[in-house]
N, C-alpha and C positions, 0 to 999 in steps of 0.2 A: 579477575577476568570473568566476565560473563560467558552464555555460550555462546553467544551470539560472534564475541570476538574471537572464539576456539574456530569453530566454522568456518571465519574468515583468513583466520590464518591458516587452515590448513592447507600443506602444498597439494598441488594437483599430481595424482595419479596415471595420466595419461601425459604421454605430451603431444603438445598440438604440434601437426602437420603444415610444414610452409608448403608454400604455392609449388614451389619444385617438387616437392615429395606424391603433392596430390599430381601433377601432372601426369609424372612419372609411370604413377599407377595408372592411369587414364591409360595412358600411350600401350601401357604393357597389355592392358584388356585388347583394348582396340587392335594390337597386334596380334593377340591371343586366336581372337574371334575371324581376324582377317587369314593365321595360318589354317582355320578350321576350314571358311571358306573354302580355299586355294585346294587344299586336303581332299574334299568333299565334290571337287569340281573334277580331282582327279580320277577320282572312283565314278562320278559319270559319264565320265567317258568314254570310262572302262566299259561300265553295263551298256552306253549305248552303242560301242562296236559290238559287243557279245550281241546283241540283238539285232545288230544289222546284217551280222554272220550269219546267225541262226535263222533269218528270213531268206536272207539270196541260198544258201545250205535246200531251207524247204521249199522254195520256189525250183530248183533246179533238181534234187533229189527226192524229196517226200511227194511231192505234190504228181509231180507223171508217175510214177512209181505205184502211186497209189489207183491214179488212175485207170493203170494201165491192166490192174487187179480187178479193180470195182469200177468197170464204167461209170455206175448212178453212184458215185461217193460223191459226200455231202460238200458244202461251201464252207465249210470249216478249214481247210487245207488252205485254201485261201483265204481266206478272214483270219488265218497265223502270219501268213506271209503280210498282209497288212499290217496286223497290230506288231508283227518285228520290226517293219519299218518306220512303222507310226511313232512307238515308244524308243526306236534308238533313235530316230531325230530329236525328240523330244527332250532326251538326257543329255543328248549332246547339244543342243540349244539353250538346256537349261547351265550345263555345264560351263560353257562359254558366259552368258551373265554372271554366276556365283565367279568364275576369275576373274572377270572385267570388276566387277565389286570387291573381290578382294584385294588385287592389285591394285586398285584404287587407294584404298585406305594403307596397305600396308608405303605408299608412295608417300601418303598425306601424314605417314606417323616418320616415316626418316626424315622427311621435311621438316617437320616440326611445326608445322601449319594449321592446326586444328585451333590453338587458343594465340 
C-alpha cells in the first residue's frame, strides 16, 4: 500500500453533523441570546422605575427643601429631576424594545420557523 492509499483509508475522527443536530444548536443560541434579551429588559425596568422614583422623590423633597435653605441654589436640583426623568423613560423605552425582540425570536425558535 502506498501513503497515499493509508491517508485515504483512514476513518474520520469527527463525525459530521446532520441538518437536525446543526439546527438544534442554531435554535438553542438563538434561544440562549433571546433569554438574555428578556433578562436584561427586565433589569431596565427596574433602573428605569428607580429613576423615575428618585426624580418625583427630588422634585417633591430635595428640591423645595433646598430651596427653601438656599434661596440662590443652583439649577442643578432641577437638571436631577430631569435627567431622572429623562433616563427612566429612556430604560424603560429601551426596555420594551429588547422584549419586543426577544419575545420575538424566542416565538420564532418554538415555531420552528427560522430554516
Amino acid at each position: 500500500m502506498s501513503k497515499k492509499e493509508k491517508e485515504v483509508k483512514k476513518p474520520s475522527k469527527r463525525p459530521i453533523p446532520t441538518w437536525e443536530d446543526i439546527t438544534d444548536q442554531v435554535y438553542s443560541k438563538i434561544m440562549w441570546y433571546a433569554t438574555r434579551f428578556i433578562i436584561f429588559s427586565i433589569v431596565g425596568v427596574v433602573v428605569g422605575f428607580i429613576a423615575i422614583i428618585y426624580a418625583i422623590l427630588a422634585m417633591y423633597f430635595v428640591v423645595p427643601s433646598i430651596m427653601a435653605l438656599i434661596p440662590s441654589a443652583s439649577p442643578l436640583q432641577d437638571f436631577s429631576v430631569f435627567l431622572g426623568v429623562f433616563i427612566g423613560v429612556g430604560a424603560i423605552a429601551a426596555s420594551i424594545v429588547l422584549l419586543a425582540w426577544g419575545l420575538f425570536w424566542r416565538r420564532k425558535v418554538d415555531n420552528r420557523t427560522i430554516f
